[in-house]
C-alpha positions as MATLAB code, in Angstrom:
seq = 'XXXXXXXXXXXXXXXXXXXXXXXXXXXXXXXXXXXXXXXXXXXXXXXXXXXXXXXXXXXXXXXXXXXXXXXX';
ca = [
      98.215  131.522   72.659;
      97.271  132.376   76.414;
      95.566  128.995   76.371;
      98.424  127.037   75.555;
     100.782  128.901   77.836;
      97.784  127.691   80.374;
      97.644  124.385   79.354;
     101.302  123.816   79.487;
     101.763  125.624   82.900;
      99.208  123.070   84.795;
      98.987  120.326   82.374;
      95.127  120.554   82.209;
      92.704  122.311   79.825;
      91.691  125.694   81.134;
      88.233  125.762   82.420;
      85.344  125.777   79.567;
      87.945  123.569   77.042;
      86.736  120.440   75.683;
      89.391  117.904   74.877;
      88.576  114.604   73.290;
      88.596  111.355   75.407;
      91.770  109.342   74.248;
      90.754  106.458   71.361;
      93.354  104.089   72.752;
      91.921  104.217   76.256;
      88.260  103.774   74.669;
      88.984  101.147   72.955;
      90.354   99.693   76.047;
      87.595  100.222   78.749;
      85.724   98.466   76.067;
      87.261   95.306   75.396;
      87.645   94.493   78.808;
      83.866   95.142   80.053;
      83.022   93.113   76.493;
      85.287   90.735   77.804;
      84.629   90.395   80.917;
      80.588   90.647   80.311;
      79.716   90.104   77.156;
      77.851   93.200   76.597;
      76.913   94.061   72.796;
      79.132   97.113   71.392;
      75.832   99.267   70.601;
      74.795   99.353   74.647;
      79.036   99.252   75.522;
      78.728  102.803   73.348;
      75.469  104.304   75.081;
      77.935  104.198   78.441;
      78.981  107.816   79.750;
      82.374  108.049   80.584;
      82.222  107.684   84.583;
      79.944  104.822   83.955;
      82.456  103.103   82.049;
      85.388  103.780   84.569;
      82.438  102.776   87.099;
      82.448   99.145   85.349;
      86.064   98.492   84.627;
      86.708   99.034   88.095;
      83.766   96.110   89.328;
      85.618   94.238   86.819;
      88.768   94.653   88.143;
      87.315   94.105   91.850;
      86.141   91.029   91.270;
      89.031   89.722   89.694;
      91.089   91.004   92.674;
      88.822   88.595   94.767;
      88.822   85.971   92.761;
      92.473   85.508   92.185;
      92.823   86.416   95.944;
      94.762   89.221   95.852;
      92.584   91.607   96.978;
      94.171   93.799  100.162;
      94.309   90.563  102.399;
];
């Protein structure tokens, strides 16, 4: 029990937990660098997290610029 009390006091794991990256937001960051690139599923899957987060916000830059919407 200490480590829920812990959990629910700061709203993050305590140091040493594991928790499972969400499916829904997986799935997500997914789609949209297959969408946006065209990359298979198989090399989409061999990406760490950061590296994913990494390339769905590229993605999102360039959109920004190419709408024209980015901070001007």
């Amino acid at each position: 029990m200490p480590e829920v009390r812990t959990r629910l006091r700061g709203g993050q794991p305590p140091f040493g937990i594991v928790t499972p990256y969400p499916q829904e937001e997986l799935h997500r960051e997914l789609a949209f660098i297959a969408y946006h690139f065209h990359w298979p599923l198989a090399e989409l899957l061999q990406l760490d997290h950061g590296e994913r987060r990494r390339w769905c916000a590229e993605i999102s830059d360039i959109n920004e610029q190419m709408s024209g919407s980015h901070g001007e």
